[in-house]
N, C-alpha and C positions, 0 to 999 in steps of 0.2 A: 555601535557596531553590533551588539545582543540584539536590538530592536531590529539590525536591518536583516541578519539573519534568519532570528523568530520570522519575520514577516515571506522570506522568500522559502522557508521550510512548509510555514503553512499553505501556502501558493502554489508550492510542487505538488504539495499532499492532496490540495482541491483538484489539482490539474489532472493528478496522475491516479486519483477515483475516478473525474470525469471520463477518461480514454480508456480505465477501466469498463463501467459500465458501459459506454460507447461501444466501446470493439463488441462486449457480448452480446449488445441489443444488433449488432451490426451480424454479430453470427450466428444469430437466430432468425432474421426474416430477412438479412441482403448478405450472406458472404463473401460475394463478389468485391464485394467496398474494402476491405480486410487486405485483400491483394497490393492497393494503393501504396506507394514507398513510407508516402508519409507518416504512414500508420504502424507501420514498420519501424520506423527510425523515432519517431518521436517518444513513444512511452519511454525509452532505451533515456534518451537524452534526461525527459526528465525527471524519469528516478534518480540517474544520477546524482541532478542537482539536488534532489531529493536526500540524499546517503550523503553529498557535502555539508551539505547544510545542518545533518542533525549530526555530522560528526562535529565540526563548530560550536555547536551548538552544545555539546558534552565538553570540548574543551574550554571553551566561554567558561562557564557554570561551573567547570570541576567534578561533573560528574557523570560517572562513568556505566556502561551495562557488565553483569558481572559484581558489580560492589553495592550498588543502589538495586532495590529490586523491582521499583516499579518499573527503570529504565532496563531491566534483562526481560521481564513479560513483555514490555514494547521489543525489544529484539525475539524474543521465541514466537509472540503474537505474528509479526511480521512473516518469520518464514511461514509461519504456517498458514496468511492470508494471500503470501506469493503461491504456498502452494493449493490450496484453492480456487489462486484465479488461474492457475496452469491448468488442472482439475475441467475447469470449467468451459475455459476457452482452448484447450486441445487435447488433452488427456479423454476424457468423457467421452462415450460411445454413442449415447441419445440424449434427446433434449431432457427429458426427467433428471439426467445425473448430471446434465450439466447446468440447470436451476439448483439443485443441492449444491453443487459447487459453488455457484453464482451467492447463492444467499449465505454459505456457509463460509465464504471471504467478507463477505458482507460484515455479517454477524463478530468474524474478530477484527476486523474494521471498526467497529464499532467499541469491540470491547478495548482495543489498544487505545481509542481516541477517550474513553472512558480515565482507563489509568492515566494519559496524558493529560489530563485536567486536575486529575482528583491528586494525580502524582502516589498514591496507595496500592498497592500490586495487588492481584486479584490471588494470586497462586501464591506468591514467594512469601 
C-alpha cells in the first residue's frame, strides 16, 4: 500500500510541474491555449491527488508536518512555490516579473524536492 502511494504522489508531483511549466510556456507566447477547460480543471484535479496522497503518505509513516521538520519545510516550501506560480502565471504585471516568478517557484521546487530525498530540513 506505501509503495502504491509513494508511486501515485510522485506521479501527481511530475504531472503537476509538467502543467506547471506548460501553462507558463503557454502564457508567454500562446495565451489563448490557457482559455481551453481542460487546462482549467486539470491542474485542480491533480493537485488534489497530489495533497491525498502525501497526506497517506504521512499517516502510512507516522509522520507528521509540524512535529518532523523536514516534513513542515516541505509544507511552508509548498505554499510558498503555490505562491510563486500565482506570482508568475497571474499576479505579475510583465514578462520580467513573471520569469522571477517562474524560476523563483522553480528554485523552491527544487529545494522541497531536496529535503524530500535528503529527508534534513534546510531552515528547521
Amino acid at each position: 500500500m506505501y509503495m502504491m502511494a509513494k508511486h501515485i504522489h510522485l506521479t501527481a508531483v511530475a504531472l503537476s510541474v509538467f502543467l506547471f511549466v506548460l501553462r507558463f510556456i503557454w502564457s508567454q507566447f500562446s495565451p489563448a491555449v490557457l482559455e481551453k477547460k481542460w487546462l482549467k480543471i486539470t491542474p485542480h484535479v491533480v493537485d488534489t491527488i497530489l495533497l491525498i496522497s502525501a497526506l497517506s503518505l504521512c499517516v502510512m509513516l507516522n509522520q507528521y508536518p509540524f512535529v518532523q521538520g523536514w516534513l513542515t519545510f516541505k509544507v511552508v516550501g509548498l505554499v510558498v512555490y503555490i505562491l510563486m506560480g500565482l506570482f508568475a502565471l497571474k499576479w505579475a504585471r510583465n514578462a520580467p516579473l513573471k520569469w522571477i516568478g517562474f524560476i523563483g517557484a522553480l528554485t523552491w521546487l527544487a529545494l522541497i524536492a531536496k529535503v524530500a530525498v535528503t529527508k534534513q530540513p534546510l531552515f528547521f
